[in-house]
C-alpha positions as semicolon CSV with decimal commas, in nm:
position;residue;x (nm);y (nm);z (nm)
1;X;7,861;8,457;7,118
2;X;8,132;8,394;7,352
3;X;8,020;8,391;7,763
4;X;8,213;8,704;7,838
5;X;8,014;8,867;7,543
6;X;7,662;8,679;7,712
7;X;7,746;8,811;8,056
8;X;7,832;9,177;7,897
9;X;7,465;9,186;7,723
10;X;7,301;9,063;8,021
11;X;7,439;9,352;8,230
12;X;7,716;9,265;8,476
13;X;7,555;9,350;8,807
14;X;7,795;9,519;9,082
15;X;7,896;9,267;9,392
16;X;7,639;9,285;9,697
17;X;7,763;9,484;10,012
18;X;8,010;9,208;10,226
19;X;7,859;9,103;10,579
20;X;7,918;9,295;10,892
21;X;8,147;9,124;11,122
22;X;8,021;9,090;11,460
23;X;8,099;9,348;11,724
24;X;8,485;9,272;11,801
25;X;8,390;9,307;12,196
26;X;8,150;9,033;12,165
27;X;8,506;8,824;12,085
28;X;8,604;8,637;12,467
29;X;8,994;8,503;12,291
30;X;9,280;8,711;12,280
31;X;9,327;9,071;12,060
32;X;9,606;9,150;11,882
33;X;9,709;9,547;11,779
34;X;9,890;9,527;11,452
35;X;9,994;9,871;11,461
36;X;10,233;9,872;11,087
37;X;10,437;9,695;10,835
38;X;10,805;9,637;10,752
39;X;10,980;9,655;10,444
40;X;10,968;9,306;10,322
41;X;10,664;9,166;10,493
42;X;10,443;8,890;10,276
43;X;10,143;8,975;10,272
44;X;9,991;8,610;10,144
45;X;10,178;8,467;10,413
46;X;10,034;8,723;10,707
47;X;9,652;8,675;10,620
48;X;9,743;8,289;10,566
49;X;9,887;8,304;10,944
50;X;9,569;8,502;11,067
51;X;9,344;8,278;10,851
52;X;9,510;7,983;11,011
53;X;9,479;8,090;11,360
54;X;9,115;8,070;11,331
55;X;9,008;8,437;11,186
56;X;8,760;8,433;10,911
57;X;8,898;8,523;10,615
58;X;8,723;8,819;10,488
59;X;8,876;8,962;10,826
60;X;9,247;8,838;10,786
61;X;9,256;8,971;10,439
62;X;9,098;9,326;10,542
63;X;9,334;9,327;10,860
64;X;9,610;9,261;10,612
65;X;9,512;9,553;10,381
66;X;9,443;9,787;10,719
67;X;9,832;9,758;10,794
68;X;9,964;9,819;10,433
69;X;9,708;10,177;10,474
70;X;9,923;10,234;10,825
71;X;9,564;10,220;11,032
72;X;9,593;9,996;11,334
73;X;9,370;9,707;11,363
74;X;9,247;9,480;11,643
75;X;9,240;9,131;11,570
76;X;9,066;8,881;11,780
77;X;9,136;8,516;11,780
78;X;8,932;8,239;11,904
79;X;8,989;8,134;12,271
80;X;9,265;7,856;12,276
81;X;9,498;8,006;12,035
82;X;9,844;8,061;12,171
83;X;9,915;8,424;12,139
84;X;10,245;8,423;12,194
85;X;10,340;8,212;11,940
86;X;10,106;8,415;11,703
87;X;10,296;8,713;11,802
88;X;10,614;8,598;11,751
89;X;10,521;8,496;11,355
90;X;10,363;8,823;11,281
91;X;10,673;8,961;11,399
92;X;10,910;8,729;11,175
93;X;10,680;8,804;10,884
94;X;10,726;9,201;10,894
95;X;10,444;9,338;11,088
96;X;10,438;9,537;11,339
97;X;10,256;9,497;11,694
């Protein structure tokens, strides 16, 4: 019996429910609106940037997704960051602030 076939007998089991984020107003760095998308914006490359500016991941990649649904999403960053150079990439990678 192969593993997929062992894992299919044993009943798959549905993922858990993800961890809560904390409050975004306990957060004391900078927020960022991203308010849309462009045509053309990578989205690997925008959670990468947002992962790499400190946010935790399940949050970059749900921030990510949040823009390609046109919601607007708050983003904080951890204190130390420099915004504006944040900014400025979002902008060159299609999104919207």
């Amino acid at each position: 019996m192969s593993k997929l076939s062992e894992f299919m007998a044993h009943g798959a089991r549905p993922a858990g429910k993800r961890a809560l984020s904390r409050d975004r107003s306990m957060s004391r760095g900078p927020v960022v609106v991203l308010k849309g998308w462009s045509e053309g914006m990578d989205k690997a490359a925008v959670t990468l940037l947002l992962r790499n500016s400190g946010v935790p991941l399940a949050q970059a990649h749900d921030a990510t997704n949040s823009i390609l649904r046109d919601e607007h999403i708050s983003v904080s960053f951890p204190e130390g960051v420099d915004i504006r150079v944040i900014r400025r990439e979002l902008e060159q990678l299609g999104v919207v602030l």
